[in-house]
N, C-alpha and C positions, 0 to 999 in steps of 0.2 A: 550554436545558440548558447549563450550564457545566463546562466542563474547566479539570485544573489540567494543566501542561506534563506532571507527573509521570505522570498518568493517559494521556494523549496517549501521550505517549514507551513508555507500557507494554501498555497497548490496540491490539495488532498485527494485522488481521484478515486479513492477505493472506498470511500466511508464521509458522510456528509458530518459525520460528527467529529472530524478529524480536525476539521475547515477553518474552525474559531473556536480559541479557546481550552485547546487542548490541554491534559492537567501533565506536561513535562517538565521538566526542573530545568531551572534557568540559576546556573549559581550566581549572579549577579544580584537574587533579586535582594536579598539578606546582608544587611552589613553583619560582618562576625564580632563576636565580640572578644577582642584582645588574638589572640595567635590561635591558628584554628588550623586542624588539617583534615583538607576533605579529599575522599577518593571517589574519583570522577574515572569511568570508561569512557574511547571514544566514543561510542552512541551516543554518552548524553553531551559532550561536547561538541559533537558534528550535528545540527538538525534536522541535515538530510540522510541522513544515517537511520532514524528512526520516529514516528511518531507514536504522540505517547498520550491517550485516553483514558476517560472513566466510562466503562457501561457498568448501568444498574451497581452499582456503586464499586466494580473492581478497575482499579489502576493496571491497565500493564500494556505495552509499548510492542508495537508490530514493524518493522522496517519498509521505507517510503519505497514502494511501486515505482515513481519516479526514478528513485535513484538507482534502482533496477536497469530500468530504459534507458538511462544515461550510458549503465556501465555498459552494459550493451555496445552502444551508438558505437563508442570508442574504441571498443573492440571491432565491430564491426558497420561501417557506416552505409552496408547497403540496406536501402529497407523494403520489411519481407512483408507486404500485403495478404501474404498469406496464414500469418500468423495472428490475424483480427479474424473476428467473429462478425458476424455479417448486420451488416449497424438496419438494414432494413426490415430484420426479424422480428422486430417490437411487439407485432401481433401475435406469433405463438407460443408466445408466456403469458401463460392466464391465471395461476396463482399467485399468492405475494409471496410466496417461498422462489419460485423461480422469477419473476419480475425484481424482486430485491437480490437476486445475485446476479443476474443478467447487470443489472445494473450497476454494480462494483464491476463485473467486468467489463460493461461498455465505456466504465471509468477507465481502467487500466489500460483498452481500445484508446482511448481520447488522449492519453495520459504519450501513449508510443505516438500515432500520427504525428503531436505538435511538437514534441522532441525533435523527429523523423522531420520537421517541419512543410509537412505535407497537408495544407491549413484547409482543402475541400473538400479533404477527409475526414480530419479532424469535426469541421461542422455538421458532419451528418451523424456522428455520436454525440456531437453535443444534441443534437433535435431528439436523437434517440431518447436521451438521459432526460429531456424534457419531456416527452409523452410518458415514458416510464416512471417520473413522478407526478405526473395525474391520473395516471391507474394505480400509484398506490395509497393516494390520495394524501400527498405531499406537495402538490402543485403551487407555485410560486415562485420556485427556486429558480426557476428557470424562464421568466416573462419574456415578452415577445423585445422589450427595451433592450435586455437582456441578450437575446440571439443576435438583432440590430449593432449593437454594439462589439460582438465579438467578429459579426461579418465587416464590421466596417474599420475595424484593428488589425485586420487578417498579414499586413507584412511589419506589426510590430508583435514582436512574440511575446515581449515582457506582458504588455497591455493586456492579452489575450488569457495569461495566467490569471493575473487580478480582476478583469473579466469574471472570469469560472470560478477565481474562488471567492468573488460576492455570490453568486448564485450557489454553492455549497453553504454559504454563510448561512443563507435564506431557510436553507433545507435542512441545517446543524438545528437550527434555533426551535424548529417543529418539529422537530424528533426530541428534543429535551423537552419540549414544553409538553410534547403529546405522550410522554414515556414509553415510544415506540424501540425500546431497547434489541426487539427480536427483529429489527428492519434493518436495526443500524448494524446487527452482527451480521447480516446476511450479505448487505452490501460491502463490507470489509470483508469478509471472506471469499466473496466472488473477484474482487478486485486484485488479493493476495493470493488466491490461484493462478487466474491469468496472468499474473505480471511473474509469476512463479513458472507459467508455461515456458512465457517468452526466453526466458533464463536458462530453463532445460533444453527449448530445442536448439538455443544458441549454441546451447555445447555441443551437442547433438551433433549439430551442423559441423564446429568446429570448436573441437577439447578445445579450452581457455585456463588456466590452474586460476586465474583473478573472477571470473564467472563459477566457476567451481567452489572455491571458497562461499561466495558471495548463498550459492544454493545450500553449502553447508551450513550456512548462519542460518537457517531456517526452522532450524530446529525444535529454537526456544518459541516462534513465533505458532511453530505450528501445534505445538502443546498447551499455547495459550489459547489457539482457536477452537480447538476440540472443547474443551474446557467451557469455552462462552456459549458454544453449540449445545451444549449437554446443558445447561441451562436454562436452555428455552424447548427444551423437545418434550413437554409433556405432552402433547398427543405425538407423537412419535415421528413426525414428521421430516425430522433430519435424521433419520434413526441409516439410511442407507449412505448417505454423505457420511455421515458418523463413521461406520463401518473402514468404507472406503478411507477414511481421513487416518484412523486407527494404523490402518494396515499399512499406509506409508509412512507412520511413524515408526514400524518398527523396522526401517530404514533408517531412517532419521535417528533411531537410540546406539544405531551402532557408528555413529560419529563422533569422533572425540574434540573437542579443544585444548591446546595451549595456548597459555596465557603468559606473555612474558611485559616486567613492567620496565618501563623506560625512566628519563631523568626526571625527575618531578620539575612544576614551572612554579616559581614563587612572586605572586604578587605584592608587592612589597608593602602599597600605598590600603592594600584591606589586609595585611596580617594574614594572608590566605598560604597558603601554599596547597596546588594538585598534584597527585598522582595519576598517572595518566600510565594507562596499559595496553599495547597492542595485542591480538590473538590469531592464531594460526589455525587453520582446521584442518582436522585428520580425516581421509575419506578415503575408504576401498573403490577401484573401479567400478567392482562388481555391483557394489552398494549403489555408487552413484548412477549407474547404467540403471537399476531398476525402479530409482528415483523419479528416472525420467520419463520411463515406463507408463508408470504409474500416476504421475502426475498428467500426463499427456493423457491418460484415460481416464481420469476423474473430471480433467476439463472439458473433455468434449461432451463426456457423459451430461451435464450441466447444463452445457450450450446446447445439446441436443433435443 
């Protein structure tokens, strides 16, 4: 199955706020004035590398789920049924703390099927993802036009993105206008678990050093997530996720990066010229085995 960047960058399954709109840097958008030199990472050059949002007014940038499941695929093109959470559970989440993470991960659920191109799979966390935004009273996202339309696209895969992400568009646009900022962190964070699961048990399954890596980039994201969580926990509510999230980060802080930079690319006709840098991650077995560990027990704890 092929993506174009556009579909990637628009295709958000972990965070409805991701969907439309996102605030990432586009260097094109700005003519420079006269000779400019900007430094540019690949994250923000690739858009399937990472996306990049505002809650409650902080900027900062979590890597596509999506592009998780892809790396995956590639590496390994059997797909593991076992590794989704059971899309018919909708009924024993009854608070919006667990129904808004169930929900990012029934996103990152939807996100592996249709990759997996396993489309009557796929439809049943879309249904999911539809009843779970009428108990958290976000319904609309996901109209009945809506499901009709993705059943009826089912063997064109592009359609089927564009599909789901008008209905994340729906769901982006009432969580900004509702300032539901503490729904839209839960759903990205349920969604960046899961697809963080899938990652660990791949390796799990079978060491990868390009999956590996990919786990060690997690880093910065997971430091940002802690970070948005502690934000919204005045009655204490994430205080045990908190905990748990904490403890695997001091996994996470014994990872190092290099950073090595490449040829710069000069655009001649905007006076631009980029630098552009590749990076390498450093990771203990020991480290990464308890990674896995752990993240494998905070997921289930969750979905549990």
């Amino acid at each position: 199955m092929r993506f174009t960047h556009k579909l990637f960058l628009s295709f958000v399954l972990t965070g409805l706020l991701f969907s439309c709109g996102g605030e990432g840097v586009d260097i094109d958008s700005e003519e420079p004035d006269g000779d400019e030199l900007v430094v540019v990472t690949d994250a923000v050059l690739d858009s399937t590398q990472s996306l990049n949002t505002n809650i409650n007014g902080r900027i900062f940038s979590i890597p596509s789920p999506i592009q998780m499941v892809s790396l995956i695929k590639s590496q390994n093109d059997t797909y593991n049924e076992e590794l989704l959470t059971d899309a018919d559970g909708v009924d024993n989440y009854t608070t919006t703390f667990k129904r808004a993470i169930i929900m990012g991960v029934y996103g990152a659920d939807l996100g592996y099927a249709t990759v997996y191109e396993k489309n009557v799979q796929a439809m049943t966390y879309l249904i999911s993802v539809d009843q779970l935004s009428e108990n958290l009273e976000i319904s609309g996202a996901f109209d009945a036009d809506l499901v009709q339309r993705f059943i009826d696209n089912g063997n064109n895969q592009d359609s089927m993105l564009v599909i789901m992400s008008e209905g994340y568009c729906k769901g982006d646009q009432f969580l900004k206008d509702n300032e539901q900022h503490d729904v839209a962190s839960l759903i990205l964070t349920g969604g960046w678990i899961e697809a963080l699961y899938f990652a660990t048990s791949a390796y799990e399954q079978s060491p990868d050093q390009e999956i590996a890596d990919r786990i060690g980039e997690q880093k910065t994201a997971l430091k940002t997530i802690i970070e948005l969580l502690e934000d919204f926990n005045g009655d204490g509510t994430y205080t045990d996720l908190l905990t748990d999230l904490k403890d695997l980060k001091l996994d996470f802080d014994q990872i190092k990066f290099n950073y090595q930079f490449i040829e710069p690319m000069t655009i001649e006709e905007k006076s631009l010229t980029q630098i552009k840098s590749k990076s390498s991650v450093q990771i203990d077995a020991e480290v990464l085995n308890n990674i896995v560990a752990k993240v494998k027990s905070i997921r289930n704890a969750l979905i549990g």
